[in-house]
C-alpha positions as CSV (number, residue, x, y, z in Angstrom):
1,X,165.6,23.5,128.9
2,X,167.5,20.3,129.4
3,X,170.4,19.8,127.3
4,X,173.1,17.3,128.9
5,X,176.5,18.0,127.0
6,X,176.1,21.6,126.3
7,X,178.6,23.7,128.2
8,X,177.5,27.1,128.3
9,X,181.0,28.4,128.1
10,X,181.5,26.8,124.7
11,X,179.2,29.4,123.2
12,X,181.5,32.3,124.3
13,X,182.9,34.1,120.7
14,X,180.5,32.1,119.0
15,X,178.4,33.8,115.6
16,X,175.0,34.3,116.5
17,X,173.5,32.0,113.8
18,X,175.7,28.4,112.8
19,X,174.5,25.6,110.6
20,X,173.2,23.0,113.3
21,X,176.2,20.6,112.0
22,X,178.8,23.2,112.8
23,X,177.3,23.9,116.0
24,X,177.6,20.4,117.5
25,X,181.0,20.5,116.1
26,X,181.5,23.4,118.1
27,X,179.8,22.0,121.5
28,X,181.9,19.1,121.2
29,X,178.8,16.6,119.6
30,X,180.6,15.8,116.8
31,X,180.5,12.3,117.4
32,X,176.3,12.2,117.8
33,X,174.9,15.1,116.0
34,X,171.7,12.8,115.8
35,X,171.4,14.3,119.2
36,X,171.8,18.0,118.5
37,X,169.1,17.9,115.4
38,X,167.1,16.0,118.4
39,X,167.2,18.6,120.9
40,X,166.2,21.1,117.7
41,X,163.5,19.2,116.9
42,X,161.5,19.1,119.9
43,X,162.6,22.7,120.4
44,X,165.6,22.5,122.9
45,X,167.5,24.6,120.6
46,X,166.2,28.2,119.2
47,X,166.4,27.5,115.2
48,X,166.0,29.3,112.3
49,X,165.5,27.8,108.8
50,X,167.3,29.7,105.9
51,X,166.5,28.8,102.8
52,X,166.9,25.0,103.0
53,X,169.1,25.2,105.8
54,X,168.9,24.8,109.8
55,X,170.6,27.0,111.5
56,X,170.7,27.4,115.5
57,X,170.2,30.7,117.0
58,X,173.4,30.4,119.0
59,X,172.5,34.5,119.9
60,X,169.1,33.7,121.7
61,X,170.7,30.4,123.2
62,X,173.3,32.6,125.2
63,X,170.4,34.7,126.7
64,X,168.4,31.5,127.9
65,X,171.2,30.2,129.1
66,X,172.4,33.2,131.3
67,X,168.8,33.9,132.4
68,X,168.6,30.8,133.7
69,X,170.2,29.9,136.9
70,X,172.6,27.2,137.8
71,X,172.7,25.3,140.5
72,X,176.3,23.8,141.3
């Protein structure tokens, strides 16, 4: 899972589903959420559609993203 920008720290306190708008708010992609609805699109992103709504599943993107390792 490649996703430049995303700090995994920014998730912390975070609801476990958030309209895909909102969530590049809250990762700091305000200015390009073209980019977010990208990374959902070709599956970067765990998503969930409600109704006629997107939302990302910020809960199952916190467990990739500590299962994964880091290097520094």
């Amino acid at each position: 899972m490649d996703m430049e920008g995303l700090d995994p720290q920014k998730l912390i306190g975070c609801p476990p589903l958030m309209p895909w708008q909102k969530f590049a708010e809250w990762i700091g992609m305000a200015d390009e959420p073209i980019v977010v609805r990208t990374w959902i699109d070709r599956g970067y992103l765990p998503s969930l559609k409600v109704g006629k709504r997107v939302m990302v599943n910020v809960a199952l993107l916190t467990r990739q993203l500590m299962e994964q390792e880091w290097a520094l």
